[in-house]
C-alpha positions in Angstrom: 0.0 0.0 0.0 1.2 3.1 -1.3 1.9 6.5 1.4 -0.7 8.3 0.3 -3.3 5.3 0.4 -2.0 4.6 3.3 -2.3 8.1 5.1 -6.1 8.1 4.8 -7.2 4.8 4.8 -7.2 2.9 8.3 -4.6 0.5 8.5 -3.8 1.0 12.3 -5.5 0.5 15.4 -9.7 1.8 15.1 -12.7 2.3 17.9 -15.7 0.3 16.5 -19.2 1.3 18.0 -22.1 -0.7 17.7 -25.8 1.3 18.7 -22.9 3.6 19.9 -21.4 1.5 22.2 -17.5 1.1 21.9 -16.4 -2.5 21.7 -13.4 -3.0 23.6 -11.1 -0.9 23.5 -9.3 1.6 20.7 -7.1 -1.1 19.6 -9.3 -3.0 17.0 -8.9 -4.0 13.5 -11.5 -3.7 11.1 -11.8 -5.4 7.4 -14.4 -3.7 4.8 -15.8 -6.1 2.1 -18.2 -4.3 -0.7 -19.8 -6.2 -3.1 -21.8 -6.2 -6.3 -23.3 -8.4 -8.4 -24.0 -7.5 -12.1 -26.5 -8.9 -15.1 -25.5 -9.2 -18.7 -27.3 -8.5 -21.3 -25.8 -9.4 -25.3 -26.7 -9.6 -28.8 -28.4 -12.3 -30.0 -26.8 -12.6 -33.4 -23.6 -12.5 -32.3 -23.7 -13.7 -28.5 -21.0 -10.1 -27.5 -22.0 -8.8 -24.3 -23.3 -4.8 -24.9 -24.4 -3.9 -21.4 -24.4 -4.3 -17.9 -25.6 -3.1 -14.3 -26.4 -3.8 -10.8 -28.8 -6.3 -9.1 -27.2 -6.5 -6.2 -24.9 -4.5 -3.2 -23.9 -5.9 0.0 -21.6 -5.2 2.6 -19.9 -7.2 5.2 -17.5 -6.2 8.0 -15.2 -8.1 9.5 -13.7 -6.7 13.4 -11.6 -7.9 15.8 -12.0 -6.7 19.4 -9.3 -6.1 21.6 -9.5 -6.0 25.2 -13.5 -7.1 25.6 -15.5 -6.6 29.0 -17.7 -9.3 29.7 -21.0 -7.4 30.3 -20.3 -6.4 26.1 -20.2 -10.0 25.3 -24.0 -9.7 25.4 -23.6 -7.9 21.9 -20.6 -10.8 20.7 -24.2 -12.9 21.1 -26.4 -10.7 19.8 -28.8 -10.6 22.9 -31.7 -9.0 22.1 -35.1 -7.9 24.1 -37.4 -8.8 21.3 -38.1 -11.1 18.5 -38.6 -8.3 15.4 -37.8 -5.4 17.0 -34.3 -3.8 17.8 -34.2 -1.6 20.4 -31.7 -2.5 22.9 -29.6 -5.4 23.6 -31.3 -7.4 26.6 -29.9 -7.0 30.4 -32.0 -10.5 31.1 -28.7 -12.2 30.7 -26.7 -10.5 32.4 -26.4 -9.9 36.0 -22.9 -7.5 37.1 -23.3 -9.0 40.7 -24.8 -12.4 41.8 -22.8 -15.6 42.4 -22.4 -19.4 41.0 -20.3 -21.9 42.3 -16.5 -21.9 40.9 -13.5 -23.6 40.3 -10.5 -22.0 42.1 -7.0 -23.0 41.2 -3.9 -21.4 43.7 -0.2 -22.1 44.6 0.8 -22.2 48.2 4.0 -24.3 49.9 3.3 -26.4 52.8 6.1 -25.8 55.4 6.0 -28.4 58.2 2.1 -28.7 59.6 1.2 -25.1 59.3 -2.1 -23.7 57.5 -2.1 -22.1 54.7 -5.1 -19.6 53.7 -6.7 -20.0 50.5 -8.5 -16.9 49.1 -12.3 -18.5 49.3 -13.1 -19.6 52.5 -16.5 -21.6 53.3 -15.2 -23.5 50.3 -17.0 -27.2 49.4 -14.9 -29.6 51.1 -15.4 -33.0 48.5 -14.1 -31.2 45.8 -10.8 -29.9 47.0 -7.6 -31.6 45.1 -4.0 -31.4 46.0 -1.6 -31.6 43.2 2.3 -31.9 43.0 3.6 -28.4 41.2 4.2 -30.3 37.8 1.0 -31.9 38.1 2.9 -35.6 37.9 -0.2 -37.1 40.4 -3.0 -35.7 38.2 -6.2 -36.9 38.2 -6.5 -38.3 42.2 -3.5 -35.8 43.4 -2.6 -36.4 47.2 -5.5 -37.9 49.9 -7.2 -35.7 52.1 -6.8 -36.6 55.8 -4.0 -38.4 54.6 -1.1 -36.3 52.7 -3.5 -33.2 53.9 -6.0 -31.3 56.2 -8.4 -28.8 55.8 -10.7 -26.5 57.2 -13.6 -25.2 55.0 -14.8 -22.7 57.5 -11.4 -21.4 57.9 -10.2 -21.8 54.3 -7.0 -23.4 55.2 -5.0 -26.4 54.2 -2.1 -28.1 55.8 0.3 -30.8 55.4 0.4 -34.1 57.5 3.6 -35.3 59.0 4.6 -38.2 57.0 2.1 -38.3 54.5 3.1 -38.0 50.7 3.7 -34.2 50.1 7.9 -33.3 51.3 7.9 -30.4 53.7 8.3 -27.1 52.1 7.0 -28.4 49.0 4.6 -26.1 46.7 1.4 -27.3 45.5 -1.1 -26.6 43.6 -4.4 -26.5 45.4 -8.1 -27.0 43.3 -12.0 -26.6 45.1 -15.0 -25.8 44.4 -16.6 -22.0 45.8 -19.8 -19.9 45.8 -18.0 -16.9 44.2 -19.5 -13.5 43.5 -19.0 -13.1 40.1 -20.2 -11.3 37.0 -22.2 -13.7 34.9 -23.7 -14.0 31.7 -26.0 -16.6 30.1 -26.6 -17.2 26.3 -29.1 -18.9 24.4 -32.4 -19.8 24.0 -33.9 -16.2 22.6 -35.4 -15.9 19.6 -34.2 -12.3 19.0 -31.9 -10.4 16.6 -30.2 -7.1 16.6 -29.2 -4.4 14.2 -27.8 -1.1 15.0 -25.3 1.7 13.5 -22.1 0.4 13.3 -18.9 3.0 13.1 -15.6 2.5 12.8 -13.1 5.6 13.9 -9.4 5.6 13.1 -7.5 8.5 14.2 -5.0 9.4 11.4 -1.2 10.9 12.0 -2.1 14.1 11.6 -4.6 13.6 14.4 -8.0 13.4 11.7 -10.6 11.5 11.9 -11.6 9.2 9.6 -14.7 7.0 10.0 -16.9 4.9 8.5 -20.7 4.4 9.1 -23.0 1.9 8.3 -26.9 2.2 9.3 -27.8 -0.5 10.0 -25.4 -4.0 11.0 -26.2 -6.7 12.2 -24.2 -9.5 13.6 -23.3 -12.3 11.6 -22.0 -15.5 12.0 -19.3 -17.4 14.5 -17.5 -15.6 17.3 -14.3 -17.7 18.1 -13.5 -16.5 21.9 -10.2 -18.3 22.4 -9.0 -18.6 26.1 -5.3 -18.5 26.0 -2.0 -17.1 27.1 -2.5 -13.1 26.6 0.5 -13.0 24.3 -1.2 -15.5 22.1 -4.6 -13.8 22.2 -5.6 -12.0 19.3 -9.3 -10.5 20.2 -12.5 -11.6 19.4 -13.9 -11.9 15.5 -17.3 -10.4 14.7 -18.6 -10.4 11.4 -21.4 -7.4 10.8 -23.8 -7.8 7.8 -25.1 -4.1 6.6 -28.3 -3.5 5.7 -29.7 -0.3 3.2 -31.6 2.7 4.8 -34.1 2.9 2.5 -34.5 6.7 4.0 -31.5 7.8 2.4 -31.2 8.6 -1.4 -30.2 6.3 -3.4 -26.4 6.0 -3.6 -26.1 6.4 0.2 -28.2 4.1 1.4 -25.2 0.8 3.0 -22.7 3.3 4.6 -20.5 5.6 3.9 -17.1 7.1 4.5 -16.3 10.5 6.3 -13.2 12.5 6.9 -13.2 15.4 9.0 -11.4 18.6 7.4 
């Protein structure tokens, strides 16, 4: 790509709002595809195509989000408050404070018979594991009330004198909590959900450019991929752009603005 393509169109970093909410966070990538289908018309006697034009427009954008929050995954799956009607993304299924019962994974060495604190007390007792710290005895890991104690009230664990686990040794320690979390459910609604969609990318020169699509809505997988953060590349959404009908003709899937 040439400098002076390059200096307007957005190759860097761009904000993407959706019903003018921003999506992660001003590090996103964003892929434009226009398309057009055309019909052929040619001469009978001698089969030579003589004209053309349009039956067809459509336009797909492809984003990547950096840096999502989990309350804006209700928009990653498209959770909508009613079947045929797209006002607002549903708050059903999501809840910013409740609790559910989770797994809890932590590292703490067991020196001679002494507790250790585990950061969820009042944790369930049958479901706490003990494992050496390269996980050699996975699945079973040491036996409680035999390589180990513990106190669910009190959170703690402790080593038994001449049990398996060395003294000093770190372990990994595993067990089920009620956990006040952040949760959100998916599935089983009917619904779909279009809003604007723009995509901002500041230019060098400290312009904006920005694209602007009426009306997008989400298409398609979203691949969230849990993985070490210097692996992780964001979260895919694919946005389908529908035609204003409002707007004249020529305008009426997005368009492009840069400010002066």
């Amino acid at each position: 790509m040439s400098k002076a393509v390059a200096s307007t169109i957005p190759i860097g970093p761009c904000r993407i709002y959706w019903n003018d909410i921003l999506m992660g966070s001003p590090k996103g990538q964003a892929s434009i595809r226009y398309n057009k289908e055309s019909v052929q018309a040619g001469l009978d006697d001698s089969g030579i195509n003589v004209i053309s034009h349009k039956t067809k427009e459509s336009c797909e954008v492809d984003v990547v989000l950096a840096d999502f929050k989990i309350h804006q995954l209700r928009y990653v799956y498209d959770a909508a408050t009613e079947f045929a009607e797209t006002p607002a993304i549903g708050t059903l299924q999501y809840d910013e404070s409740t609790s559910t019962i989770m797994r809890h994974d932590e590292n703490h060495e067991l020196a001679g018979v002494a507790n250790v604190t585990v950061d969820t007390a009042k944790f369930i007792t049958s479901t706490i594991n003990v494992f050496k710290s390269d996980w050699s005895n996975t699945p079973d890991g040491y036996t409680r009330a035999t390589d180990f104690t513990c106190d669910s009230t009190a959170g703690t664990v402790a080593r038994i004198a001449g049990g398996d686990i060395s003294d000093g040794d770190t372990v990994h320690i595993e067990y089920n909590s009620t956990t006040t979390v952040s949760l959100l459910g998916v599935g089983g609604e009917l619904a779909d959900f279009e809003a604007n969609l723009k995509i901002v990318h500041q230019l060098d020169n400290g312009k904006m450019l920005q694209f602007y699509a009426y009306r997008a809505k989400k298409m398609g997988a979203s691949d969230i991929a849990i993985s070490m953060a210097d692996a992780f590349g964001g979260i895919p959404m694919t946005f389908h752009c529908l035609g204003d009908m409002t707007e004249p003709q020529g305008k009426q899937l997005f368009k492009w603005s840069l400010e002066a």
